[in-house]
C-alpha positions in Angstrom: -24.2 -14.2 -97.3 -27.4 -12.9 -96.2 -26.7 -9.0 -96.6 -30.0 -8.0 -94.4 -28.1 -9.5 -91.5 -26.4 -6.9 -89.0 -22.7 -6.8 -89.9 -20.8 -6.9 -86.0 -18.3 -7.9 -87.3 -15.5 -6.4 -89.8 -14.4 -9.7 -92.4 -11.4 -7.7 -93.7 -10.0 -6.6 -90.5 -10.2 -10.3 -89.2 -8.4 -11.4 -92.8 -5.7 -8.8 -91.9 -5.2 -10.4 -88.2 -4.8 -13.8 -89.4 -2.8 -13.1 -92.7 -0.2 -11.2 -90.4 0.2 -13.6 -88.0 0.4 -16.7 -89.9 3.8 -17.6 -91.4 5.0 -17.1 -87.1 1.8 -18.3 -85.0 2.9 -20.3 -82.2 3.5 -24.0 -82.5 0.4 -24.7 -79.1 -2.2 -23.5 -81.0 -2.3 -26.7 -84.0 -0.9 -28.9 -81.0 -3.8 -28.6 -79.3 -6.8 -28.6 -81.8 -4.7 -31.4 -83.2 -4.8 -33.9 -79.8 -8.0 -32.3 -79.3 -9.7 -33.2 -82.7 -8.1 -36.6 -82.4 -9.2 -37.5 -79.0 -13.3 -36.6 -80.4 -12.7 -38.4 -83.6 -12.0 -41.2 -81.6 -15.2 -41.6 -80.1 -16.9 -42.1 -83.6 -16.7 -45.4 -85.1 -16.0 -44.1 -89.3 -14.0 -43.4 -91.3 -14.2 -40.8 -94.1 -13.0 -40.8 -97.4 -12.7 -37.3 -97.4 -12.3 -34.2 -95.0 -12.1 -30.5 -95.0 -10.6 -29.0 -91.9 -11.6 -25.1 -92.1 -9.4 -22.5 -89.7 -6.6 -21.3 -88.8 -3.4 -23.4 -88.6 -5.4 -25.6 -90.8 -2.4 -26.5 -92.6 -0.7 -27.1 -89.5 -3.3 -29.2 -87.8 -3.4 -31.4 -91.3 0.1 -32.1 -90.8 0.1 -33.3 -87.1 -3.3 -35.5 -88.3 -1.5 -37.2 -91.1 -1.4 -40.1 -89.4 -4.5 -40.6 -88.6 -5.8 -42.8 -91.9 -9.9 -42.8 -91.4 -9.9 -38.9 -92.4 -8.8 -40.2 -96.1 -8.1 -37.3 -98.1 -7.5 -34.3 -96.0 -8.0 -30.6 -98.0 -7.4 -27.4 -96.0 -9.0 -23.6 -95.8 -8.8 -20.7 -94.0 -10.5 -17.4 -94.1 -6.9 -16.0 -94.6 -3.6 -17.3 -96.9 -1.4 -19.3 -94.3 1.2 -22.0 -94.4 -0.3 -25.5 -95.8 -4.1 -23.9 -96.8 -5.3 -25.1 -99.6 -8.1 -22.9 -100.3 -9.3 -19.5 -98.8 -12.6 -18.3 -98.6 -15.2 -16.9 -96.3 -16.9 -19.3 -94.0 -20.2 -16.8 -94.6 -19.8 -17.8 -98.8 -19.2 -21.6 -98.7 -18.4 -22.7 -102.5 -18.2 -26.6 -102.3 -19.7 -28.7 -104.0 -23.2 -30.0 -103.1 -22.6 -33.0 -100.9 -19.0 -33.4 -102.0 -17.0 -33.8 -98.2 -18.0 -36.4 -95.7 -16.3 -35.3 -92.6 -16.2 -31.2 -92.1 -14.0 -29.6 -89.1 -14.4 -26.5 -88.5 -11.9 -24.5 -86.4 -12.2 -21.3 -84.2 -13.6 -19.4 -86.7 -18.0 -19.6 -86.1 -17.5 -16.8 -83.4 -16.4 -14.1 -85.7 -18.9 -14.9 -88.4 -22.1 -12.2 -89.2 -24.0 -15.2 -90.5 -23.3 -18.3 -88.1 -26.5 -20.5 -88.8 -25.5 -19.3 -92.7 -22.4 -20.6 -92.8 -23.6 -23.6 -90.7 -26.2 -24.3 -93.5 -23.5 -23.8 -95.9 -21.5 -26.2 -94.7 -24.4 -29.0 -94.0 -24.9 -28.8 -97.5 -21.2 -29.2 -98.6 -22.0 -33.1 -96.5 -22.7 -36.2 -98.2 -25.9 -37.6 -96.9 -24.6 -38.7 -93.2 -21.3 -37.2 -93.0 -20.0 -35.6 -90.2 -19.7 -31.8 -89.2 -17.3 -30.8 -86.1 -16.8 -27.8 -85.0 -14.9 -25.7 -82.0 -15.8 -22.0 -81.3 -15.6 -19.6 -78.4 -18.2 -19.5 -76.3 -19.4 -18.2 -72.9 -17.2 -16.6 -70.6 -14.1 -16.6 -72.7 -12.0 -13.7 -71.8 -14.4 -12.3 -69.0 -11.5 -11.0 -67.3 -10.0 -9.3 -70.0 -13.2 -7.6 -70.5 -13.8 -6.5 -67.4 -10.1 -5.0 -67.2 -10.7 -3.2 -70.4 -14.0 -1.8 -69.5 -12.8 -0.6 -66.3 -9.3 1.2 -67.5 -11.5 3.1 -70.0 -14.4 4.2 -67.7 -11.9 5.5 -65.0 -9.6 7.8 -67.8 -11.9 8.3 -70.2 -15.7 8.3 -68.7 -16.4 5.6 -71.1 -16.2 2.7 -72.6 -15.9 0.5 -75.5 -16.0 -3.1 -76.6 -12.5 -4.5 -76.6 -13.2 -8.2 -76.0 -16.1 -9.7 -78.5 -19.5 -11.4 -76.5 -19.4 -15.3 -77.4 -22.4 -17.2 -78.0 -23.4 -19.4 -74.8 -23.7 -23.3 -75.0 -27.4 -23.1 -75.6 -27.6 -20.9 -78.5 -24.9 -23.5 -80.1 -27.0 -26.0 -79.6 -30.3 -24.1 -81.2 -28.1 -22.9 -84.2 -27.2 -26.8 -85.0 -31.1 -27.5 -85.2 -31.5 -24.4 -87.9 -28.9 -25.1 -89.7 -30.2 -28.4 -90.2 -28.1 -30.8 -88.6 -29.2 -34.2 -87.5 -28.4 -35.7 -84.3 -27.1 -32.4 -82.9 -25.1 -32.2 -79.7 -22.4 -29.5 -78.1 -20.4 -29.5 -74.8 -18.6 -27.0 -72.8 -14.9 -27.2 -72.5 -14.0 -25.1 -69.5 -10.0 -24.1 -69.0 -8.4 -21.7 -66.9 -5.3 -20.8 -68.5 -2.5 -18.8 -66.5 0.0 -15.9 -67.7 2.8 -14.3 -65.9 0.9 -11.2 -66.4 -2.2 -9.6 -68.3 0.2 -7.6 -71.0 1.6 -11.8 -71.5 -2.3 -12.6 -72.4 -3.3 -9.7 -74.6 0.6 -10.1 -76.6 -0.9 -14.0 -77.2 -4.1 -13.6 -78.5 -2.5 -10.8 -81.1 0.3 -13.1 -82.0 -2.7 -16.0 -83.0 -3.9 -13.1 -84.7 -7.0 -13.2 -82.7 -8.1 -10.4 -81.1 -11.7 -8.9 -82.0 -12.8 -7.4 -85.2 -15.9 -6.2 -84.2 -17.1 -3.4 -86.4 -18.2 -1.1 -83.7 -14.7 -0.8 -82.2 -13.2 2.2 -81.0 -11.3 3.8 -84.0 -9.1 6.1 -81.4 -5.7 4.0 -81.0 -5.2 2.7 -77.3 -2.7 5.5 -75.2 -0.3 4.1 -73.8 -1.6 4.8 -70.2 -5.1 3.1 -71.3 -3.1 0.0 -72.1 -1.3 0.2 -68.7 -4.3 0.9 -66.6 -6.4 -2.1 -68.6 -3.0 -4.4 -67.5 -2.7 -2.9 -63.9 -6.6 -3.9 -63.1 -6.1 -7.2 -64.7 -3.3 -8.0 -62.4 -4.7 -6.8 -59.5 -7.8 -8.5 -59.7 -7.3 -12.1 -61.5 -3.9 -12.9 -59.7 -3.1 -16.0 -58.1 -0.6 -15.8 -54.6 2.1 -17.1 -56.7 1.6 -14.1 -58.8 0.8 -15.6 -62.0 -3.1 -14.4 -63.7 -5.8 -16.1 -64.6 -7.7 -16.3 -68.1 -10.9 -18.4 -68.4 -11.6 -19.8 -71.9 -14.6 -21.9 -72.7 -15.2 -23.8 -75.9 -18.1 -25.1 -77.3 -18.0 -28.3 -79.1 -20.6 -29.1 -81.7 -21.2 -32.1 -83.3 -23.6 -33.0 -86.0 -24.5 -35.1 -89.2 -25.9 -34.2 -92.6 -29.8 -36.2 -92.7 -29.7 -40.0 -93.8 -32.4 -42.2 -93.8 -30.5 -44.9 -91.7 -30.5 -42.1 -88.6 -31.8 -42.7 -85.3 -35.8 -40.8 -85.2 -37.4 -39.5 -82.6 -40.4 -42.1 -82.1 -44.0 -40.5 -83.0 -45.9 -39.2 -79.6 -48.0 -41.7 -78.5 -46.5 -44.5 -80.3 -45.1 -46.2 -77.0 -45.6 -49.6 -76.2 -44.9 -49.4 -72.6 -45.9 -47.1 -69.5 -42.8 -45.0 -67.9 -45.1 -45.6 -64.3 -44.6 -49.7 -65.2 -40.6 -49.3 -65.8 -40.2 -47.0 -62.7 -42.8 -49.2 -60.6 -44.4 -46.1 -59.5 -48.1 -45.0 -59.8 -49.1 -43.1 -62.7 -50.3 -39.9 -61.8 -53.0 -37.8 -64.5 -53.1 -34.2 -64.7 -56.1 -32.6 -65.3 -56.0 -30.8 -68.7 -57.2 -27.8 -67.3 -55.7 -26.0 -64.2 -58.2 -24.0 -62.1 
């Protein structure tokens, strides 16, 4: 890990959430990384003789993909000991092997990281010349609402305010940290989802029991009062309900896709090397700009 790097976010803390939770982390959160991993693995046309799957519930998600034979051999890790992980370490200190994996799915995990085009690099390397990286992180607006709750409760009874819900990286900077890290062939989409509670205490109970609330290391160190905690779930109510009563909570992932560099890869072609006019293929008239404007 580069140590230069500013630290927002607290690695043990983040351990601590996830250790805690895993042994009784509900059953929906493998389910659907599982169908969802499935469903984007089926667009490829490979298979892989072997794959690491890096996150939480990793050992979970391994068992509902056992089926699925074109992974090959399937080895698990987490940043925190859980049921079926086969190694834990830090995704900002990768230690695989040099080209040793050809498929790499990584998990929920990139959004809490110090380092992300680090551990992006990291993992690049750990790919046999073009094998395949996959990864799902937070992104966007995730949890506006939440935020917005939180930041309001606390500037009305305290005169203040503090981060309680992490920023996410937007689809763009995905995109751009893919190209550092040295992907080939990158490309990330947007999963948007509105996902409904019965209330806004039902949300923030969820995200603790998947052990994933923030761990940013700016945090308020005061615990939350009671009444702060009440306020923060009487806004959210109040503002993000539906007229059947039920809340709202917007959660966008970003999807990136990339491959370690191979020789056989699609290349960009070399400017100026085109055989044909884009004016002749649109039957339109070409149209020269000056090189200079006036």
């Amino acid at each position: 890990m580069t140590t230069d790097l500013p630290q927002l976010f607290d690695k043990a803390l983040r351990r601590r959430h996830l250790a805690r939770v895993a042994p009784t982390r509900p059953a929906f959160y493998a389910q659907a990384l599982a169908a969802e991993v499935e469903s984007r693995l089926g667009l490829i046309l490979r298979d892989f003789k072997s794959t690491l799957i890096f996150g939480p519930a990793a050992g979970e998600i391994r068992a509902l993909l056992s089926g699925l034979s074109r992974l090959g051999r399937i080895i698990t890790a987490a940043p925190a000991p859980g049921p079926g992980i086969d190694f834990v370490f830090d995704d900002e200190a990768v230690p695989l092997a040099p080209q040793s994996l050809d498929c790499i799915i990584s998990l929920f995990g990139l959004h809490s990281v110090n380092d992300v085009p680090g551990s992006l690099a990291q993992f690049r390397a750990a790919l046999r010349p073009d094998g395949l990286f996959l990864g799902g992180l937070f992104a966007g607006r995730t949890l506006v609402e939440l935020r917005e709750a939180w930041l309001a409760a606390e500037a009305e009874l305290t005169g203040g305010a503090s981060l309680r819900v992490a920023p996410f990286a937007d689809l763009r900077d995905v995109g751009a940290l893919m190209q550092r890290a040295g992907f080939a062939l990158p490309a990330v989409d947007l999963d948007q989802t509105t996902v409904r509670y019965k209330d806004g205490l039902s949300l923030m109970r969820e995200i603790k029991a998947l052990g994933l609330q923030h761990s940013l290391k700016a945090r308020a160190r005061r615990p939350v009062t009671a009444s702060l905690l009440a306020r923060a779930a009487a806004l959210y109510d109040a503002r993000f309900s539906d007229p059947d009563g039920r809340v709202r909570a917007t959660v966008e992932t970003a999807w990136a896709i990339g491959w370690a560099p191979h020789a056989s890869q699609q290349q960009p072609l070399r400017p100026g090397s085109a055989k044909a006019r884009l004016a002749d293929a649109l039957k339109t008239q070409e149209v020269k700009l000056e090189d200079k404007l006036d």
